[in-house]
TIRO-2110 file (N, C-alpha, C; in Angstrom, 1 decimal):
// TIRO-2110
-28.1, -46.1, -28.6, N, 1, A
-28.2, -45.5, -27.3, CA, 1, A
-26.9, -44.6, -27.0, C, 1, A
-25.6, -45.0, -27.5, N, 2, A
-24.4, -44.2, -27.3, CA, 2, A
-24.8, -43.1, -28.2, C, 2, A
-25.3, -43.3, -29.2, N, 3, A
-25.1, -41.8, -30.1, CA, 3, A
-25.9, -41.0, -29.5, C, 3, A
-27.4, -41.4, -28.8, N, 4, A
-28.2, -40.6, -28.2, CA, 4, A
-27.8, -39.9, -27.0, C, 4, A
-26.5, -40.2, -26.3, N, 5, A
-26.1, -39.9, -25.3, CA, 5, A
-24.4, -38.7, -25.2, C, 5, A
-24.3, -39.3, -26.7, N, 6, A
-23.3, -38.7, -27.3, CA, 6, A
-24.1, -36.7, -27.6, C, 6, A
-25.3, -37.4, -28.4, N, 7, A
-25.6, -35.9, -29.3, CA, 7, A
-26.1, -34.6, -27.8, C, 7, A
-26.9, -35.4, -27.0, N, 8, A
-27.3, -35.3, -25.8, CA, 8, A
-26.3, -34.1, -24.8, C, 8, A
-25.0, -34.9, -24.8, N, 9, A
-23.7, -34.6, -23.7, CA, 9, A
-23.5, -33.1, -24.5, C, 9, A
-23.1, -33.0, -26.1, N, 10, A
-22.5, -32.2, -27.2, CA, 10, A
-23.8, -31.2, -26.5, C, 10, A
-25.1, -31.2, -26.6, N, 11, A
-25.9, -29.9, -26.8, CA, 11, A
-25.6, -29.6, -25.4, C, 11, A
-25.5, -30.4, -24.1, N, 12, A
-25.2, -29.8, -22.9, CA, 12, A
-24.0, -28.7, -22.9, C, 12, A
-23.1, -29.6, -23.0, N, 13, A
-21.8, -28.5, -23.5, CA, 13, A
-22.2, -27.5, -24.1, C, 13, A
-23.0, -27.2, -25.2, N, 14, A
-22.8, -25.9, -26.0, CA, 14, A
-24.1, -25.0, -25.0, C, 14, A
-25.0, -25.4, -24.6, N, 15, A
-25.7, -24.6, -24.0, CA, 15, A
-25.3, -24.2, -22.9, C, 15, A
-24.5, -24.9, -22.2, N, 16, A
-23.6, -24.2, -21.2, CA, 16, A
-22.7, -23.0, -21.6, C, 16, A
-21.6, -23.4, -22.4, N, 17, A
-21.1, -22.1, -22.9, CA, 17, A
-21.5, -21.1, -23.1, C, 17, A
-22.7, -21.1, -23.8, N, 18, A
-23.4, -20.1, -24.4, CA, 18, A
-24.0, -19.4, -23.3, C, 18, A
-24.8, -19.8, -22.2, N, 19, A
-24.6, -19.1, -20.7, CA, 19, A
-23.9, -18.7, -20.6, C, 19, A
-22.7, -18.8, -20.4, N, 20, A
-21.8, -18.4, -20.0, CA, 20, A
-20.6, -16.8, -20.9, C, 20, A
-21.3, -16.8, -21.9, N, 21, A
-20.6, -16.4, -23.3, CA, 21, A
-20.2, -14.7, -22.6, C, 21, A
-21.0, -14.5, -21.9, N, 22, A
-21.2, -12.4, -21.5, CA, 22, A
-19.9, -12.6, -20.1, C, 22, A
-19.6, -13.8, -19.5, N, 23, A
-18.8, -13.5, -17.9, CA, 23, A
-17.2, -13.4, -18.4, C, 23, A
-17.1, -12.8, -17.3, N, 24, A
-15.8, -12.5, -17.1, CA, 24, A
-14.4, -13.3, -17.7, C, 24, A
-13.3, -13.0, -18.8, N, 25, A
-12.5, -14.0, -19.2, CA, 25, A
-11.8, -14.2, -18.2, C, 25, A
-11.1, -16.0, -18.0, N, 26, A
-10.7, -16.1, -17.3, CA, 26, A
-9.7, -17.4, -17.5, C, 26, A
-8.4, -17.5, -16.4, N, 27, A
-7.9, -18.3, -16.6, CA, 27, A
-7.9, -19.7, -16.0, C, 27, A
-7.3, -20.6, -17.2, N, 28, A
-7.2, -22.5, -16.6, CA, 28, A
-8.8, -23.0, -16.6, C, 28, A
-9.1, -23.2, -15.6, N, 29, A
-10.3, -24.0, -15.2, CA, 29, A
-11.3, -23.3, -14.9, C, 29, A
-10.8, -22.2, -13.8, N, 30, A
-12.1, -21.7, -13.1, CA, 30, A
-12.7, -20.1, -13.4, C, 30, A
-13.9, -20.5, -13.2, N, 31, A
-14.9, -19.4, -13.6, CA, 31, A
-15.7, -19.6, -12.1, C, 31, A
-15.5, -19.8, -11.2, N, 32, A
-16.7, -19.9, -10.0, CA, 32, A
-15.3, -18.9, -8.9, C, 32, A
-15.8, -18.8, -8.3, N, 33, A
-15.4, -18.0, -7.1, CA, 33, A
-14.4, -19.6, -6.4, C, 33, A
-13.1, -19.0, -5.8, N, 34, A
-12.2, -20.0, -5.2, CA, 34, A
-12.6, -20.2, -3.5, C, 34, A
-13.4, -19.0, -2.8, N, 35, A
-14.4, -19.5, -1.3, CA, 35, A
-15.3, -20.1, -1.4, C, 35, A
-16.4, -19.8, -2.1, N, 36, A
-17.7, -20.2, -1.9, CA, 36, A
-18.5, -21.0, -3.6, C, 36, A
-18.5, -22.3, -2.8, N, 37, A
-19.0, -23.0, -4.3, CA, 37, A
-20.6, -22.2, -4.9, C, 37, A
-20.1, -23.0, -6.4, N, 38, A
-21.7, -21.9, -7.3, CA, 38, A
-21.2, -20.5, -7.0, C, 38, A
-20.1, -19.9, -6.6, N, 39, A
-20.4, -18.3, -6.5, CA, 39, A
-19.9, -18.1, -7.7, C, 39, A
-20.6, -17.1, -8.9, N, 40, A
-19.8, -16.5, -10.3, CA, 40, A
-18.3, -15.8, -10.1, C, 40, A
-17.3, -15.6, -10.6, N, 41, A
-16.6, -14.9, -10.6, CA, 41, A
-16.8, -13.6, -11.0, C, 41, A
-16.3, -12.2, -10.6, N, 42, A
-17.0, -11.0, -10.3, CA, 42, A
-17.0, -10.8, -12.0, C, 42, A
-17.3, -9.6, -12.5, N, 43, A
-17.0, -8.9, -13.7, CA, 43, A
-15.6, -8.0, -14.0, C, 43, A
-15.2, -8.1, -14.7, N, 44, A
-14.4, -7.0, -14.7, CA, 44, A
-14.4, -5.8, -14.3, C, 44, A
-15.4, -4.8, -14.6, N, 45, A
-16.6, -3.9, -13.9, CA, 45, A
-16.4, -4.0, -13.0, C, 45, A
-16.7, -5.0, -11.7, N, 46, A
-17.1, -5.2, -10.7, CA, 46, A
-15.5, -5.4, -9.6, C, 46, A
-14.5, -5.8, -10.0, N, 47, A
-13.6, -5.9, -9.8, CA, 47, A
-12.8, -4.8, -10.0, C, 47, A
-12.8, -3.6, -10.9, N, 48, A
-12.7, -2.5, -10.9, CA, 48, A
-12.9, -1.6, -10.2, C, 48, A
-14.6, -1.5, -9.7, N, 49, A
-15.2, -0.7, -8.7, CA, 49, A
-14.6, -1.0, -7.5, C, 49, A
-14.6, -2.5, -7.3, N, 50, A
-14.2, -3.1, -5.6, CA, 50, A
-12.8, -1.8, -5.2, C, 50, A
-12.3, -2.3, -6.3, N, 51, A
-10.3, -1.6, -6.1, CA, 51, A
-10.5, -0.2, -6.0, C, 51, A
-11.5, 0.2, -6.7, N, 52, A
-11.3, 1.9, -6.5, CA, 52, A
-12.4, 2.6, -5.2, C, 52, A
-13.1, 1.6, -5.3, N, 53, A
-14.2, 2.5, -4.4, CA, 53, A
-14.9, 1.0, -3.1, C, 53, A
-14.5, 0.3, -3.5, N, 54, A
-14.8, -0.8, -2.1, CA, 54, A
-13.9, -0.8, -0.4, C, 54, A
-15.0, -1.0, 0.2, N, 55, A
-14.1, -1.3, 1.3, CA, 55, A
-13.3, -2.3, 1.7, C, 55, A
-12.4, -2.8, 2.7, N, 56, A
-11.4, -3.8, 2.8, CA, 56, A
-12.1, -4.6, 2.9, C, 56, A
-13.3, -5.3, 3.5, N, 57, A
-14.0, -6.6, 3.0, CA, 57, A
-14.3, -6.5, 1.8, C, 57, A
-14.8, -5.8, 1.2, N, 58, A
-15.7, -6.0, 0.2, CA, 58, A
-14.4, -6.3, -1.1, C, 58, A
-13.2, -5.6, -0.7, N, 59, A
-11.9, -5.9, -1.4, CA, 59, A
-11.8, -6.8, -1.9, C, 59, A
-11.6, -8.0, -0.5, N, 60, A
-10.8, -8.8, 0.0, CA, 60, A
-11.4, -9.9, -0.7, C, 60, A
-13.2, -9.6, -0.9, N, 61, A
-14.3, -11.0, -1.4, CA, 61, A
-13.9, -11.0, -2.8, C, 61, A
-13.9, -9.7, -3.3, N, 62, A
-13.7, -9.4, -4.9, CA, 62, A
-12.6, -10.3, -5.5, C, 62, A
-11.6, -9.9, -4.6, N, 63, A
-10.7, -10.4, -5.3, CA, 63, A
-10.0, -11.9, -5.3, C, 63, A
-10.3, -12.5, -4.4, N, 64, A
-10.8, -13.8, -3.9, CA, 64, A
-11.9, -14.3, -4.8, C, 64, A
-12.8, -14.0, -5.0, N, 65, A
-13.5, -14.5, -6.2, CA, 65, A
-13.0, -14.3, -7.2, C, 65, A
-12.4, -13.5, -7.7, N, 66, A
-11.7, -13.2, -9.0, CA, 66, A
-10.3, -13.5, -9.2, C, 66, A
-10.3, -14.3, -8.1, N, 67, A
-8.3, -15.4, -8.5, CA, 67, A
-7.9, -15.3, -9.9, C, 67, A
-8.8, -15.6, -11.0, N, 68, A
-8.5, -16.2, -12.0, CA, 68, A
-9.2, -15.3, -13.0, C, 68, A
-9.6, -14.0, -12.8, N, 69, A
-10.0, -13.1, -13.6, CA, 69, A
-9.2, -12.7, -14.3, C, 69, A
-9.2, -12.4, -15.5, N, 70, A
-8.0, -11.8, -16.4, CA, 70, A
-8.4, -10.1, -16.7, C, 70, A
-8.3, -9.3, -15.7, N, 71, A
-8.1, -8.5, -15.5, CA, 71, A
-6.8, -7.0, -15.5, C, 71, A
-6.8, -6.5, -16.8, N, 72, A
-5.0, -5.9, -17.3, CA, 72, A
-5.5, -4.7, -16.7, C, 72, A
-7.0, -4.3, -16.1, N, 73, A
-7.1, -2.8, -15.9, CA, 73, A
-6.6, -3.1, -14.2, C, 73, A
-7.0, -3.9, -13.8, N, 74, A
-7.0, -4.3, -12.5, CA, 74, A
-5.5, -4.0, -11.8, C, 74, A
-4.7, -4.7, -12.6, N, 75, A
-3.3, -4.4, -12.1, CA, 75, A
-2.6, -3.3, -12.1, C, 75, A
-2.9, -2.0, -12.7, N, 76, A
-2.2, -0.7, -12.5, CA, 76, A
-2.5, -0.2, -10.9, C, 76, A
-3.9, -0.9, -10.9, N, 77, A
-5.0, -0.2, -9.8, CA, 77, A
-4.6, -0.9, -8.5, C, 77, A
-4.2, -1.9, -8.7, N, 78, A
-3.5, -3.4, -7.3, CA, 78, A
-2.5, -2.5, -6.9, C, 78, A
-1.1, -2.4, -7.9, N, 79, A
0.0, -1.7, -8.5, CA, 79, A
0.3, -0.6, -7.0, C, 79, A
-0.9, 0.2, -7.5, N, 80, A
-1.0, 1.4, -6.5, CA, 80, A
-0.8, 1.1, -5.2, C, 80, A
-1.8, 0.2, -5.0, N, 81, A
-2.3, 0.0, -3.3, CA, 81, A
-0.9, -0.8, -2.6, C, 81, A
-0.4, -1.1, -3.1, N, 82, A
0.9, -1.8, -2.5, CA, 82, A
1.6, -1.4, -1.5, C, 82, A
1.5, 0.2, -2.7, N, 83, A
3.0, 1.8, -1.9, CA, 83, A
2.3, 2.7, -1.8, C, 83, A
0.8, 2.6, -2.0, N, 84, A
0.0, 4.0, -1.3, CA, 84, A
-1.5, 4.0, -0.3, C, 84, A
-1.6, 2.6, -0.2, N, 85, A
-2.7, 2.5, 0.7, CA, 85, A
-2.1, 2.1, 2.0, C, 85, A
-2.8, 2.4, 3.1, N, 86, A
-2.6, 2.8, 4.2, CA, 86, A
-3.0, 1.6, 5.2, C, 86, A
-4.2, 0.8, 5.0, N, 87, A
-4.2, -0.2, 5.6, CA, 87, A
-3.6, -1.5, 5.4, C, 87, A
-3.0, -2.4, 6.1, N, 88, A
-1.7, -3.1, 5.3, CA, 88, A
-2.8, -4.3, 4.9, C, 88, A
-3.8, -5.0, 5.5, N, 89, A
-4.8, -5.6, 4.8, CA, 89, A
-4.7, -5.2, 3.4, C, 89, A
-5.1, -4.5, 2.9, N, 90, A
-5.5, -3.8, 1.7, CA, 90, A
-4.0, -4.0, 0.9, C, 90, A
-3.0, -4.1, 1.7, N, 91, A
-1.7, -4.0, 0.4, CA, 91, A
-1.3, -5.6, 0.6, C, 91, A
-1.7, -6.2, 1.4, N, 92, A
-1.7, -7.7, 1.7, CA, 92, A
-2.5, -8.7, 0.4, C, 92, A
-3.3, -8.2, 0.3, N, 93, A
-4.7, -8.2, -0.5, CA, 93, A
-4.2, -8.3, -1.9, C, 93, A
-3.8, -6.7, -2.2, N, 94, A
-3.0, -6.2, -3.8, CA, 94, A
-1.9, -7.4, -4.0, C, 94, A
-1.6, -7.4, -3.2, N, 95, A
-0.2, -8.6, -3.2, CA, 95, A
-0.3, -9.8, -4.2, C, 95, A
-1.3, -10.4, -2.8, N, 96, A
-2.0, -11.5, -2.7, CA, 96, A
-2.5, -12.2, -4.2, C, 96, A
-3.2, -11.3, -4.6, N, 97, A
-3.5, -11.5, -6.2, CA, 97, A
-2.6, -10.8, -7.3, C, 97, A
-1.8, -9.9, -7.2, N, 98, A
-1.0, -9.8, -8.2, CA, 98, A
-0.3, -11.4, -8.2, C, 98, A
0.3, -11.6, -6.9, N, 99, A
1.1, -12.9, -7.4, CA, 99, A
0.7, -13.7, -8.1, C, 99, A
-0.5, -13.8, -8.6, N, 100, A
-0.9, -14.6, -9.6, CA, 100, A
-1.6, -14.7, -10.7, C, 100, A
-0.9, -13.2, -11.2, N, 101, A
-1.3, -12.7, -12.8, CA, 101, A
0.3, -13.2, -13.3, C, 101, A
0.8, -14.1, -13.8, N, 102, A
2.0, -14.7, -14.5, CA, 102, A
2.3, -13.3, -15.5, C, 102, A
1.4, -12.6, -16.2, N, 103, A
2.0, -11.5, -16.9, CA, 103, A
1.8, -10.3, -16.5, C, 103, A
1.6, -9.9, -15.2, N, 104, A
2.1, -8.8, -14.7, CA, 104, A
3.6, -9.1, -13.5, C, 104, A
3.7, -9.8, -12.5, N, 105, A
4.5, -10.2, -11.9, CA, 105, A
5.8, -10.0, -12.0, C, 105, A
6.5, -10.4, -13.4, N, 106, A
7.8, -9.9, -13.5, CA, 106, A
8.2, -8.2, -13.3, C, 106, A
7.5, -7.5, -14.1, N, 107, A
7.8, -6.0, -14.0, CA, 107, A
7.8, -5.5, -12.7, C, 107, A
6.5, -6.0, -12.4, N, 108, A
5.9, -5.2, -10.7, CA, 108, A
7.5, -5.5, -10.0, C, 108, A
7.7, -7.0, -9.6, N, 109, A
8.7, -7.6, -8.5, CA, 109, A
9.9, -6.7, -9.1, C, 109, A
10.5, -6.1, -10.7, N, 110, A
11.4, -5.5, -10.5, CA, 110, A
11.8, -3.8, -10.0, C, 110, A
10.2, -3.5, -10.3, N, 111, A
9.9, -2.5, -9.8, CA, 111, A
10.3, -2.2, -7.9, C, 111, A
9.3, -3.2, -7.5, N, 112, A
9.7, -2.8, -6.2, CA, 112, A
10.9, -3.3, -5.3, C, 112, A
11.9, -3.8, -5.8, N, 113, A
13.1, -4.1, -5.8, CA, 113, A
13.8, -2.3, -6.2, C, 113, A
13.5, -2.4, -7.2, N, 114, A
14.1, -0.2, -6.7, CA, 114, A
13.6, 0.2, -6.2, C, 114, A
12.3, 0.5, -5.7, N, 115, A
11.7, 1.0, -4.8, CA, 115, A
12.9, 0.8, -3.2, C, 115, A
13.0, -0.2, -3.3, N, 116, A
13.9, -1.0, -1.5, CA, 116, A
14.9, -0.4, -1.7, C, 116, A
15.5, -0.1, -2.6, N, 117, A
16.7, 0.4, -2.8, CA, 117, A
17.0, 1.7, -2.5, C, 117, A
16.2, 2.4, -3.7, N, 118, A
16.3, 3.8, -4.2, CA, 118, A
15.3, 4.8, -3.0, C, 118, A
14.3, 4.2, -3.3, N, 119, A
13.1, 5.4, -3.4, CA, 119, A
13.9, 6.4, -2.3, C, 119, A
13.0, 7.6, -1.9, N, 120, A
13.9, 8.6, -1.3, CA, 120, A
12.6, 8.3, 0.5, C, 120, A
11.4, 8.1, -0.3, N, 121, A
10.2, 7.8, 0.9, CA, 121, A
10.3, 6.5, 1.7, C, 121, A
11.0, 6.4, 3.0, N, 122, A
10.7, 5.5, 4.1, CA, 122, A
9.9, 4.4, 4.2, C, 122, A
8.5, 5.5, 3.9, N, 123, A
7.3, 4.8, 4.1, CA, 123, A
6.9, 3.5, 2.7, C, 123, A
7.3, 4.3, 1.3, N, 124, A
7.7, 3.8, 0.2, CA, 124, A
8.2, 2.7, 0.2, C, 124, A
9.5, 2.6, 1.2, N, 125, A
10.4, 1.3, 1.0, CA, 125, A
10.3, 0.4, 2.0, C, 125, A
9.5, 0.9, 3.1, N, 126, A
9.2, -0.3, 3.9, CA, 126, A
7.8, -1.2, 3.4, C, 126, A
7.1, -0.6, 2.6, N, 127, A
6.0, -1.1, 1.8, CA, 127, A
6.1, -2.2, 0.5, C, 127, A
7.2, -1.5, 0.1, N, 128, A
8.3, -2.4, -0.9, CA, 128, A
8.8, -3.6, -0.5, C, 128, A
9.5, -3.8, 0.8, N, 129, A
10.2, -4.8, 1.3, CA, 129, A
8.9, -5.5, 1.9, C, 129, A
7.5, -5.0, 2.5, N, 130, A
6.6, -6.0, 2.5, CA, 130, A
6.1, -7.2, 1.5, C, 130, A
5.6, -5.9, 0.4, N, 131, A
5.3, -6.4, -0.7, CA, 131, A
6.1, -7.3, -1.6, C, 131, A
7.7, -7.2, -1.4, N, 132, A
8.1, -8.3, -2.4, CA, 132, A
8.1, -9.6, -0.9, C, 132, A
8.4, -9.7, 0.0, N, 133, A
7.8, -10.8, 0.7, CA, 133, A
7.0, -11.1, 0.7, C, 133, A
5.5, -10.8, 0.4, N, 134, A
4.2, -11.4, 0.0, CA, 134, A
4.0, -12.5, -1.4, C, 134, A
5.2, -11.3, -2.2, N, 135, A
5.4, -12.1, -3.5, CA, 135, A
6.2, -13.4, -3.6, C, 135, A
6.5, -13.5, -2.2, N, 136, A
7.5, -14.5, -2.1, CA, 136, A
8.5, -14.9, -3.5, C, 136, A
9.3, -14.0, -3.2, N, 137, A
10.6, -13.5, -4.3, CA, 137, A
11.5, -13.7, -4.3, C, 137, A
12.4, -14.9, -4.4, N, 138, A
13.8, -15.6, -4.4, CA, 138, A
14.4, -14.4, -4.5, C, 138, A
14.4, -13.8, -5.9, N, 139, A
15.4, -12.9, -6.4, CA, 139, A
15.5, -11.4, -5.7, C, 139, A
14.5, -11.4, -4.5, N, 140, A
14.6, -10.1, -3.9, CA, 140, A
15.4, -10.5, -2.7, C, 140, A
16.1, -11.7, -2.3, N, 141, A
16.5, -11.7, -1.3, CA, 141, A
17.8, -10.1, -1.0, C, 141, A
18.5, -10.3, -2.3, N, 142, A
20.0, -9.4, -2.0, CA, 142, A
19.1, -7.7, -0.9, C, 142, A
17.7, -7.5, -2.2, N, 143, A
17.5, -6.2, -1.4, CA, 143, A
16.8, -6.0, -0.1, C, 143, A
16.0, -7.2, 0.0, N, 144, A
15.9, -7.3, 1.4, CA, 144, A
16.9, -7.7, 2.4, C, 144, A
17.9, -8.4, 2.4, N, 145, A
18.9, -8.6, 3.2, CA, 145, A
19.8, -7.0, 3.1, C, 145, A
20.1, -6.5, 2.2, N, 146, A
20.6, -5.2, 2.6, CA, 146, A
20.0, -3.9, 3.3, C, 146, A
18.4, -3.8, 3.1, N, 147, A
17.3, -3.1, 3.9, CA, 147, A
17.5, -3.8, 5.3, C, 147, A
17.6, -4.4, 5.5, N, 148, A
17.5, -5.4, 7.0, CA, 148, A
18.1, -5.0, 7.8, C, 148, A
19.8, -4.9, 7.1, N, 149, A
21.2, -4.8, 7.9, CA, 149, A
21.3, -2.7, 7.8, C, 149, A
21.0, -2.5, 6.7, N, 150, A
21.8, -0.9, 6.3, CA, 150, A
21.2, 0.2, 6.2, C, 150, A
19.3, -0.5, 6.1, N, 151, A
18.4, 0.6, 6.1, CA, 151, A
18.2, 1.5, 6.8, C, 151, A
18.6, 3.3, 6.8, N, 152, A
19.0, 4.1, 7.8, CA, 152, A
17.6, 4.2, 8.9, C, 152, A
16.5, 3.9, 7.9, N, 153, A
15.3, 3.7, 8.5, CA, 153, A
14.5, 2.7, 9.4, C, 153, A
14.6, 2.3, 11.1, N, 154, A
14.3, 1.4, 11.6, CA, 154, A
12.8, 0.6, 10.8, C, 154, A
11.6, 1.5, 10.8, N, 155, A
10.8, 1.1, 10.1, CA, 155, A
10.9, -0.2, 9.1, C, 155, A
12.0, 1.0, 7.9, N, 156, A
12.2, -0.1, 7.1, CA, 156, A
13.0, -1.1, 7.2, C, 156, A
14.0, -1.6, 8.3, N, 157, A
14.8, -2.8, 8.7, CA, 157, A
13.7, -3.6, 9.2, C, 157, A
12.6, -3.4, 9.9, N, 158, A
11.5, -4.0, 10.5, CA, 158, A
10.5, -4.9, 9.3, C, 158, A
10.4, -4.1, 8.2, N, 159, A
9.4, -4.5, 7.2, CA, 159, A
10.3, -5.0, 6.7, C, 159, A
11.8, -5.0, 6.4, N, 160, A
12.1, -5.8, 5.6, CA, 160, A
12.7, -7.4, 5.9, C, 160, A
12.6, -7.3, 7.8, N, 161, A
13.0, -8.4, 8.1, CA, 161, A
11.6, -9.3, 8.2, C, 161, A
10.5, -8.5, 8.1, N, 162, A
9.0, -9.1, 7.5, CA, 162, A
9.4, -10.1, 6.4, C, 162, A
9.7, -9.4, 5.5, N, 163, A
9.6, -9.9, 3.8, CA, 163, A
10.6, -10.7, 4.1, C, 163, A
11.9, -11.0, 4.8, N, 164, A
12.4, -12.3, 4.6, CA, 164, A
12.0, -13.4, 5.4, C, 164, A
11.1, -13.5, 6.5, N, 165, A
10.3, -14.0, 7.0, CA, 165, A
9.7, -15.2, 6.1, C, 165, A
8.9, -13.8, 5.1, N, 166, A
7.7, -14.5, 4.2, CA, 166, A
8.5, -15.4, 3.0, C, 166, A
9.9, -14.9, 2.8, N, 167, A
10.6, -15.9, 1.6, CA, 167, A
10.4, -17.8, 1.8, C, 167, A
10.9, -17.4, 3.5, N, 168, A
10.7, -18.8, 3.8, CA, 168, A
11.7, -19.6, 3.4, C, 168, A
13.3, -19.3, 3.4, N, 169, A
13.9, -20.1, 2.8, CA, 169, A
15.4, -19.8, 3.9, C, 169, A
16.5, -20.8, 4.0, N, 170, A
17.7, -20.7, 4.8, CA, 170, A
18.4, -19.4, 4.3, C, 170, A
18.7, -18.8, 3.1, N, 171, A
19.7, -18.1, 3.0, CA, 171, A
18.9, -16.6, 3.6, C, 171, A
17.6, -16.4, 3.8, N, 172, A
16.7, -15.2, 4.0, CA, 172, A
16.9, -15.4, 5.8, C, 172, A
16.3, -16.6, 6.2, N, 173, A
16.8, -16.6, 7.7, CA, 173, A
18.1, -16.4, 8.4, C, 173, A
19.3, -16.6, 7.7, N, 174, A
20.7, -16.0, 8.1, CA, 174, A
20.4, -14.7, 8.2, C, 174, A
19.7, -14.3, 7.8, N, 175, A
20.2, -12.4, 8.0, CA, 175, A
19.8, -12.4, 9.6, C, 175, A
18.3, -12.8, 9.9, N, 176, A
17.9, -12.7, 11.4, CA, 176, A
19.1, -12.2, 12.5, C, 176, A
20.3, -13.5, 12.5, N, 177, A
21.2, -13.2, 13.7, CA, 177, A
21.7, -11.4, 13.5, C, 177, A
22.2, -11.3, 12.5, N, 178, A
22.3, -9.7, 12.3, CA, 178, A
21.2, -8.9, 12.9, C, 178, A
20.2, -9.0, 12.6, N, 179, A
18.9, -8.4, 13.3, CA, 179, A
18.6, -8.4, 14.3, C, 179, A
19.1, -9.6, 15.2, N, 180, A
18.4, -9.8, 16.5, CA, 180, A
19.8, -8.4, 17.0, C, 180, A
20.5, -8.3, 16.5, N, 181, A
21.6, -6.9, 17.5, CA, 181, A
21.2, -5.8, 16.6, C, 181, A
20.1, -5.1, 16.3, N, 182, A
19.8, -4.0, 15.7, CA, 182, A
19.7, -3.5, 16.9, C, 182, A
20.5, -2.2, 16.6, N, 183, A
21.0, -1.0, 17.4, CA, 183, A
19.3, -0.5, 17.7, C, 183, A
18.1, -0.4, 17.2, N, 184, A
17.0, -0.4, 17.3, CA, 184, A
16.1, -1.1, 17.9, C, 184, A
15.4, -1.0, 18.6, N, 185, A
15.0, -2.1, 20.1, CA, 185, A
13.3, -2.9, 19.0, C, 185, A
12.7, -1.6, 18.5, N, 186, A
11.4, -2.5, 17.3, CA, 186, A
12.1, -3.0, 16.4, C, 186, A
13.2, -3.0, 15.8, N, 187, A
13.8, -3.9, 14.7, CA, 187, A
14.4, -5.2, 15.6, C, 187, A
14.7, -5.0, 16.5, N, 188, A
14.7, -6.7, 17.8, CA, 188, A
13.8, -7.2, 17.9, C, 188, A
13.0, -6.7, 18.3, N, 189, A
11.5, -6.9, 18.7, CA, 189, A
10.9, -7.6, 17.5, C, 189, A
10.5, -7.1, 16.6, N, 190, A
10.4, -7.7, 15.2, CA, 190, A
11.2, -9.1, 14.8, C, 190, A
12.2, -8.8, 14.7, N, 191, A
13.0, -10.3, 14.3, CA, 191, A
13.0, -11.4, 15.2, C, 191, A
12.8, -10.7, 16.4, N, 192, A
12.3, -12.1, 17.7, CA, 192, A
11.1, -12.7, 17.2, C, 192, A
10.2, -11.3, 16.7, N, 193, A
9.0, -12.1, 16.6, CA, 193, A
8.7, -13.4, 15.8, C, 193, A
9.0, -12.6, 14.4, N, 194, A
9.3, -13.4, 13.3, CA, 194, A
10.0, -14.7, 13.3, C, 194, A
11.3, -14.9, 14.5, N, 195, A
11.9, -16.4, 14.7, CA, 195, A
11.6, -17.0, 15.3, C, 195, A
10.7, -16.5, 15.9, N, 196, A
10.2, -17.7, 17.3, CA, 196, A
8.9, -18.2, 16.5, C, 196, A
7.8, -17.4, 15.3, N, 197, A
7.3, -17.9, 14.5, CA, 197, A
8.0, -19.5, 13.6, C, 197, A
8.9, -18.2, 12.7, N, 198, A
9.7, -19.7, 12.3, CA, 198, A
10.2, -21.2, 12.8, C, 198, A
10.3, -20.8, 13.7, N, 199, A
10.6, -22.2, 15.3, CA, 199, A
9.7, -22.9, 14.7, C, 199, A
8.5, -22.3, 15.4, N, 200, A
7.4, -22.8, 15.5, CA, 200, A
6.9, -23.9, 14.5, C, 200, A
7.0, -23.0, 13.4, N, 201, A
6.4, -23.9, 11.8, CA, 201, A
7.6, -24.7, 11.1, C, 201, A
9.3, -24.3, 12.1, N, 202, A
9.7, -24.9, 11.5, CA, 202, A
10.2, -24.0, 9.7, C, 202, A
10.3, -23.1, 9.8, N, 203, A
10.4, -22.5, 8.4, CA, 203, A
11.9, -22.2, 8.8, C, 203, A
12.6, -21.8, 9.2, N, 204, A
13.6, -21.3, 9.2, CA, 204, A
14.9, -22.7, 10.3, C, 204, A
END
């Protein structure tokens, strides 16, 4: 009876795979969608189209079901939306799942760490200092704490006192007191917001 149950289990296993043999590669465990149980994870294809031609829900599902897609075309195209899409959902989104491609991550985070620094675009580096706070980024603290205090651009003191918000750690919330006396009334406004958040949860 064990061997019948044994030979039994073995053809389940392989007929399963074999279903499965055409979907999408993917990492660890899962192959189902991380929202909704029994949902497939998208196609590569399909996670492609989403990024380039989907709307912000339709994004948002894609990519959420495809947590664990191994997708290398996907990330140039995330990449993008970080510092050139316009709704912050949508670079929240790009974030959101870059953070957890283990081999894209390193480049991007040092990427937009010059971006906070250098770039010559405002708009560029307040999207920067979002983005590596999504990525929740120990090692971006130095450029966001210096965006926070020195950035000539209110804007970007505002987004970057976002991103240390989102680090979530004591040495990122020391900058705040500096912030709360920004010569700029929305970069006050901002860091009030953000600490009375912290209170709240306790993060800071």
């Amino acid at each position: 009876m064990r061997k019948y149950d044994l030979v039994l289990g073995l053809a389940l296993v392989s007929f399963s795979s074999a279903a499965y043999a055409d979907g999408p590669p993917t990492r660890e465990y899962s192959r189902k969608g991380e929202i909704s149980p029994n949902t497939e994870a998208p196609s590569l294809a399909a996670m492609v189209d989403a990024i380039e031609h989907g709307s912000t829900e339709r994004l948002k599902a894609t990519l959420e079901y495809g947590e664990r897609v191994l997708c290398e075309a996907c990330v140039p195209l995330l990449e993008g939306k970080l510092l050139d899409a316009s709704p912050p959902r949508v670079r929240e989104m790009a974030a959101w799942w870059l953070r957890r491609q283990p081999f894209a991550a390193p480049h991007l985070l040092t990427k937009l760490r010059r971006v906070v620094r250098e770039d010559a675009s405002a708009v560029r580096r307040a999207r920067a200092a979002e983005a590596l706070g999504e990525f929740m980024d120990p090692h971006a603290l130095p450029e966001l704490s210096d965006a926070a205090r020195e950035d000539a651009d209110p804007g970007v003191r505002a987004a970057a006192v976002r991103g240390l918000a989102r680090l979530n750690s004591d040495a990122a919330g020391a900058v705040l007191p500096d912030a709360l006396s920004d010569r700029d009334a929305s970069v006050r406004l901002e860091t009030l917001g953000v600490s009375v958040a912290g209170y709240r949860t306790k993060r800071f």
